[in-house]
C-alpha positions in Angstrom: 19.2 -28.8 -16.9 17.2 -27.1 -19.5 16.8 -23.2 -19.8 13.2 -23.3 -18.7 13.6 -25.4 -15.5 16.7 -23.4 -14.5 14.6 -20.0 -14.5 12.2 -21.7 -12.8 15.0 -22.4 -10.1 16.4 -19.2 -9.6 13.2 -17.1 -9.9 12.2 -19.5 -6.7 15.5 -18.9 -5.4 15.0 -14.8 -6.0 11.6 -15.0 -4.3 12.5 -17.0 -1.5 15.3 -14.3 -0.8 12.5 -11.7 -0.8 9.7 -13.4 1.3 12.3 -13.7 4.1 13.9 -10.8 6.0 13.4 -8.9 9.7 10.3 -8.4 11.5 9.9 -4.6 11.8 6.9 -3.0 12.8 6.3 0.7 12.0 8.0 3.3 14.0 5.8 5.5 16.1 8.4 8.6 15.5 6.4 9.6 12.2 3.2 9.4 14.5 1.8 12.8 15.7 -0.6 13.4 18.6 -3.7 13.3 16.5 -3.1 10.5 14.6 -2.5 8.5 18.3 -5.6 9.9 19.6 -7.7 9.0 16.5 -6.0 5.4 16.0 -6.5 4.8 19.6 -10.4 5.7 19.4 -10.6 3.8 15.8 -13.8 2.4 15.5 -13.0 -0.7 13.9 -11.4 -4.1 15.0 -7.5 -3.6 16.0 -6.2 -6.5 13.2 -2.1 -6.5 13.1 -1.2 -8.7 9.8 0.8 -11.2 11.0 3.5 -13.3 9.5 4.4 -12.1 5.8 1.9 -9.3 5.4 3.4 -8.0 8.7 6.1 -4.8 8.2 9.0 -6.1 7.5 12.4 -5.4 6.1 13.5 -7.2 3.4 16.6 -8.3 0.5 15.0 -6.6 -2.8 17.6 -6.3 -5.4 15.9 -4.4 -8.2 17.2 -1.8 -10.9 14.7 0.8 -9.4 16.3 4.0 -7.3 15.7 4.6 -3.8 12.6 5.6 -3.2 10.7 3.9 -5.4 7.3 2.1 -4.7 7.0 -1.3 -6.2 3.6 -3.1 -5.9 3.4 -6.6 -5.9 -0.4 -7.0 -6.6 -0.1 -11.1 -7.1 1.4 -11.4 -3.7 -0.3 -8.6 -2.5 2.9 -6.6 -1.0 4.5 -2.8 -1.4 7.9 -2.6 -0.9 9.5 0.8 -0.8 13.2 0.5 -2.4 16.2 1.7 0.0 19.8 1.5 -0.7 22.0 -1.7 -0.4 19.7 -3.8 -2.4 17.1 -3.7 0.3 13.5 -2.6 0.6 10.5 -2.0 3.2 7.7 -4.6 2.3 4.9 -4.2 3.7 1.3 -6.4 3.5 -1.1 -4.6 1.3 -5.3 -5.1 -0.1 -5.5 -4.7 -3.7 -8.0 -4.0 -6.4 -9.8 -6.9 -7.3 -8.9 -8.2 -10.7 -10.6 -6.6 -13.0 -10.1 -2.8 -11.1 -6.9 -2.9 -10.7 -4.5 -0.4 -11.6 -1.3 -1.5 -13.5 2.0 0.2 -14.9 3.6 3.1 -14.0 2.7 6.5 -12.1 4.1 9.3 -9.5 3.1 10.3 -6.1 0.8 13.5 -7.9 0.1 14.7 -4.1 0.2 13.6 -0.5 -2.9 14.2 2.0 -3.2 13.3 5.8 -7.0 12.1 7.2 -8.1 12.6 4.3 -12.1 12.9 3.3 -13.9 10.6 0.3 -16.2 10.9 -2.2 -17.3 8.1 -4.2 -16.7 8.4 -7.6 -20.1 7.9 -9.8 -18.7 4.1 -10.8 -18.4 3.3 -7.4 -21.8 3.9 -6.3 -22.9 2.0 -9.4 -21.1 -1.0 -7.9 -22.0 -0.4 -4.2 -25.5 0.8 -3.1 -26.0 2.7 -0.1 -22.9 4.9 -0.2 -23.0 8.5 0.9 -22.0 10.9 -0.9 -18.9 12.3 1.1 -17.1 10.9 4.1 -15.3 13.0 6.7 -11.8 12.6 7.5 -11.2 10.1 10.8 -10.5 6.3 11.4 -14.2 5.7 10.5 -13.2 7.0 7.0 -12.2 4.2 4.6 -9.5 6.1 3.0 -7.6 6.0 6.8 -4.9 8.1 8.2 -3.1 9.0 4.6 -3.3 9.1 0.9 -0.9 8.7 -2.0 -2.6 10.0 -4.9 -1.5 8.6 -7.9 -0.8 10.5 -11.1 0.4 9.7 -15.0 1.5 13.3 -16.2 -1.0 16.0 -14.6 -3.6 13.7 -14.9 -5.1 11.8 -11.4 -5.6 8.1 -12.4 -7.9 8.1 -9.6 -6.1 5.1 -7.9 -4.6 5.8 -4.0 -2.4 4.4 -1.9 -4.2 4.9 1.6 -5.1 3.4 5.2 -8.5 1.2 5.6 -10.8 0.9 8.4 -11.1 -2.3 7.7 -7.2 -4.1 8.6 -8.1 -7.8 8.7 -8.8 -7.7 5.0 -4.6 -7.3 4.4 -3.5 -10.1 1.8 -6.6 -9.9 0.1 -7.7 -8.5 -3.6 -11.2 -7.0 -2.8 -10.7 -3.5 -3.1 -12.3 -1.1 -5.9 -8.4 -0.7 -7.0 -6.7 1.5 -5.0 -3.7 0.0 -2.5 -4.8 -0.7 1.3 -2.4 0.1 3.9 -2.4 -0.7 7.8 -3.0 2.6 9.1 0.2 2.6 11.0 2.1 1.6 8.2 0.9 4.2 5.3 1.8 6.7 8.0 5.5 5.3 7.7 5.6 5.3 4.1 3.5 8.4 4.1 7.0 10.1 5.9 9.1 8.6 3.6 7.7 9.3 0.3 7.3 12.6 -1.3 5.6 14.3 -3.9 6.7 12.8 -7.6 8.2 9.5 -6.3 7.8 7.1 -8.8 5.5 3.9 -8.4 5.4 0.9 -10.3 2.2 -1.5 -9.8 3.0 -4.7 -11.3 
């Protein structure tokens, strides 16, 4: 067996370790009051990802610390790196190609229902946009932000809930990383300010 076709065997053999794992929806213990009564009033459809954008927990042997965000744009996952050569992978939107943020940043700050304003490229691309959008499930930046940073300086990019869950597994975003509300709450608790992320 050449080189060539026996990397191709054992980076299918790595991956197929990675998309299998246990089922594990997000626990509600990170969940406060307001974010059940605002979830439960949400004024969108209620879309669980199912199969492999579903929460799961996974085999992720990586060189990375506990901790760490990895996201998979191609396959359209985040995994958050735990000990034991395991990981927390959970079904993710992405930026569509050509807005998609790549390489290496930290968790810069950390903000729950948080507002949005449309930066002036967006409304370039999308007409009709208001200006500002009030916190709440209507709010396309959902329940919780990661904002990402390189140095002091805000790339501009988010991790963050969506009001719009059936579009999981898809790249159609204006760059920043969709979460299932339920689950950016869950990484949300996990994750704090400078944690490193990796978008690959």
């Amino acid at each position: 067996m050449n080189w060539r076709a026996l990397s191709a065997l054992l980076l299918g053999v790595s991956l197929a370790g990675c998309m299998g794992g246990s089922y594990a929806p997000a626990p509600e213990t990170a969940m406060s009051s307001r974010d059940r009564q605002l979830l439960a009033n949400a004024p969108y459809q209620k879309v669980k990802p199912q199969g492999q954008y579903a929460r799961h927990v996974v085999s992720y042997p990586t060189n990375k610390k506990p901790g760490t965000i990895v996201v998979d744009t191609p396959n359209k996952f985040l995994y958050y790196v735990e000990d034991k050569g395991q990981a927390i992978r959970y079904g993710v939107t992405v930026g569509e190609e050509s807005l998609a943020f790549r390489g290496q940043a930290k968790v810069g700050r950390k903000s729950e229902w948080p507002s949005w304003t449309p930066t002036p490229e967006i409304h370039q691309r999308i007409a009709g946009l208001p200006s500002y959008v009030a916190p709440g499930p209507h709010n396309p930046m959902g329940a919780r932000a990661l904002y990402l940073y390189q140095g002091s300086q805000d790339t501009l990019f988010r991790i963050h809930g969506t009001n719009q869950p059936e579009l999981l597994g898809q790249a159609i975003s204006s760059g920043c990383i969709r979460m299932l509300n339920e689950d950016v709450i869950d990484l949300y608790s996990r994750v704090p300010v400078g944690a490193e992320v990796v978008v690959l």
